[in-house]
C-alpha positions in Angstrom: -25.7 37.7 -13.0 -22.5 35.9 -10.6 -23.0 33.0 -13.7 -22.1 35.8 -16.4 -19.8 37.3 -14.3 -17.7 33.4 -13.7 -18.3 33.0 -17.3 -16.7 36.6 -18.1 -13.8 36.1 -15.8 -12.5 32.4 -16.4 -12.7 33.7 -20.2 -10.7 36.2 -19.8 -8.3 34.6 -17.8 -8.0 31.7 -20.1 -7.5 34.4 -22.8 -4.9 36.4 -20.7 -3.1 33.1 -20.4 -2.6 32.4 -23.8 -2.0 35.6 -24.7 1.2 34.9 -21.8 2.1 31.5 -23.1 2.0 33.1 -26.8 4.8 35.8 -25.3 7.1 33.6 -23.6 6.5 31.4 -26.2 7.5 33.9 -29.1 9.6 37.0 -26.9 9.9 39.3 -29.9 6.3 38.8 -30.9 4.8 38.6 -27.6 2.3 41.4 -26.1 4.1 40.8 -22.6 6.2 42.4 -20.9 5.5 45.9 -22.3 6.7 45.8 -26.3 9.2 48.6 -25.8 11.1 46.5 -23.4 12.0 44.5 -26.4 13.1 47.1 -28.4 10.6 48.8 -31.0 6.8 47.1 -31.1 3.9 48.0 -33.4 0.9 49.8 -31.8 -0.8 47.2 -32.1 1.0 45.2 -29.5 0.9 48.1 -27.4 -2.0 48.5 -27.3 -2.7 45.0 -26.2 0.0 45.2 -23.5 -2.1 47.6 -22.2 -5.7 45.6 -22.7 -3.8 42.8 -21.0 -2.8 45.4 -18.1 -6.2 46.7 -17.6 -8.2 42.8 -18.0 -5.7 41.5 -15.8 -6.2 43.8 -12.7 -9.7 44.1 -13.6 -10.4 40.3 -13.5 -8.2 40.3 -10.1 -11.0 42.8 -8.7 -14.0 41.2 -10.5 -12.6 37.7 -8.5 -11.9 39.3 -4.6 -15.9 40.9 -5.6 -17.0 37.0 -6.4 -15.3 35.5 -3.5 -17.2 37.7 -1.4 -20.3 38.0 -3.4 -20.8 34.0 -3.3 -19.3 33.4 0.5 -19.9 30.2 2.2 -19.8 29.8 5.7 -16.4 29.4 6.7 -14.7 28.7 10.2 -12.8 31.2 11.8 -9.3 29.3 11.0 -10.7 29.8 7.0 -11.3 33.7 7.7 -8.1 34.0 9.5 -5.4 32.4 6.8 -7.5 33.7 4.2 -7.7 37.3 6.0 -3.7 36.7 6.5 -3.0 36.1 3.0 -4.8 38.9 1.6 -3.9 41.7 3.8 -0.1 40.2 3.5 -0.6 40.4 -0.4 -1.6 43.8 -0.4 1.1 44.5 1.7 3.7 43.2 -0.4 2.3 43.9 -3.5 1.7 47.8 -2.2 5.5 47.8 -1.2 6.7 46.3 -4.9 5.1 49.2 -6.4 6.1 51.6 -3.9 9.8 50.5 -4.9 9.5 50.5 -8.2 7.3 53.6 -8.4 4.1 54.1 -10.9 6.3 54.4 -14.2 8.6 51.4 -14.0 5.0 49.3 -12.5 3.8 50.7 -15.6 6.3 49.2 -18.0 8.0 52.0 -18.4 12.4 51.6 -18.1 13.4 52.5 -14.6 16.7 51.6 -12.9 17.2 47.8 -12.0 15.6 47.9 -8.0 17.4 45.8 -6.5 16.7 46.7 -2.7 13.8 47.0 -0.1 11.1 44.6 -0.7 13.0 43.3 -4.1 16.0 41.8 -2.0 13.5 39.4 -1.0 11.1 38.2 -4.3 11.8 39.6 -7.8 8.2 39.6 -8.7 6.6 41.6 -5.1 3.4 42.7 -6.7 3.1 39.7 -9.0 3.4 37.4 -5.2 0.7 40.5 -3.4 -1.7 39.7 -6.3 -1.6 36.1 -5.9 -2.1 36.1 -2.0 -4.8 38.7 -2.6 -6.6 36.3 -4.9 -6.0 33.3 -3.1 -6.9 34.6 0.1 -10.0 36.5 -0.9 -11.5 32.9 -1.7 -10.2 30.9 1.2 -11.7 33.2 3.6 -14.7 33.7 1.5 -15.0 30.3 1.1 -16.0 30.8 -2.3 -16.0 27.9 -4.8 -17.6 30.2 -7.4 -14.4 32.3 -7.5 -12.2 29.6 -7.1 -11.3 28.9 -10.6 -11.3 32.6 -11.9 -8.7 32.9 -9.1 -6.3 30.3 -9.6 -6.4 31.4 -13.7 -5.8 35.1 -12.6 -3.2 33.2 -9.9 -1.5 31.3 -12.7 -1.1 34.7 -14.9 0.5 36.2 -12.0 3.4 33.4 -11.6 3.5 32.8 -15.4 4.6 36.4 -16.3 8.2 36.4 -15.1 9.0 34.1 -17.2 7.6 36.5 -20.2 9.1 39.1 -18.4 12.9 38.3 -17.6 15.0 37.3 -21.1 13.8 41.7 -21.9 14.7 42.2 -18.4 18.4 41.0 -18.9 18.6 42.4 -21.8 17.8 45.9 -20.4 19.8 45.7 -17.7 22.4 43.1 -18.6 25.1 41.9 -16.2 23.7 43.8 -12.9 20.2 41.8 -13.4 22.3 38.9 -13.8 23.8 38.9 -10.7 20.6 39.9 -9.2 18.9 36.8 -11.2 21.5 34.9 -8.6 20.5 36.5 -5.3 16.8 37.4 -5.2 14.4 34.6 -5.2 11.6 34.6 -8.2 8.8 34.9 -6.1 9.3 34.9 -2.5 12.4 34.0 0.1 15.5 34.8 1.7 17.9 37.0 -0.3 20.9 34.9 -1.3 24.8 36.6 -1.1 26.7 36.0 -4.4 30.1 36.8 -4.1 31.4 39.5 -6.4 33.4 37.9 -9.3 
């Protein structure tokens, strides 16, 4: 059963990766960020936007279940920065959504959030789901869910990249400037002089 389930998940996360690579790749063919973003979209590629939602949180679960599913023993430094990183993912990934609210973390258009938790990491819930994953291993000590993980991991810090040229092109100038003063994924908030 945990060999189907590996099998299942590192699938699907190669899939989900190429199915990323495919829309930063080609923007205006891509299934990523939500096809609307982008201007019209057949229903075709939204529906996958939304299979890619659905496998992508899905396999995110189906990993934290296989990190603790297959735990090794693990020291209590291991527990601890693994505990750490989870609970701090949720945390932050929790807060991005909170911000941004259940439409705009949906893909629907929102106003550019530009405050809170987003001074500090464009991508909040993209940085929570990676120390989720990431920590649900280490303190697991899972190898089994080790390489689901860092593919889910990867699909996490690949999608900006997917995500951004529609992103300026919504929002234009304003998510230029914030482009210059929030970090991609995690720091200190930078001041950019008005121009």
């Amino acid at each position: 059963m945990i060999e189907s389930l590996v099998l299942f998940a590192t699938t699907a996360g190669v899939a989900l990766l190429a199915a990323l690579a495919w829309s930063v790749a080609f923007p205006q063919l891509g299934v990523w960020p939500k096809p609307e973003l982008a201007g019209p979209a057949p229903q075709v590629r939204r529906a996958l936007h939304q299979v890619i939602g659905i496998a992508s949180s899905a396999i995110l679960l189906l990993v934290v279940g296989l990190a603790v599913a297959t735990r090794a023993p693990a020291g209590l430094g291991q527990h601890g920065l693994g505990g750490s990183l989870f609970f701090a993912g949720g945390l932050r990934g929790h807060a991005g959504d909170f911000s941004l609210g259940a439409a705009g973390s949906h893909g629907a258009r929102v106003p550019l959030v530009a405050a809170g938790v987003y001074r500090y990491s464009r991508n909040p819930q993209y940085v929570g789901a990676v120390g989720v994953l990431l920590g649900a291993v280490i303190a697991s000590a899972s190898t089994v869910g080790a390489v689901p993980a860092i593919l889910s991991a990867l699909w996490f810090l690949i999608a900006p990249f997917a995500e951004e040229a529609a992103l300026r092109e919504a929002f234009g100038d304003p998510y230029r400037a914030y482009l210059r003063s929030a970090p991609r994924y995690l720091g200190r908030p930078k001041h950019v002089p008005d121009s």
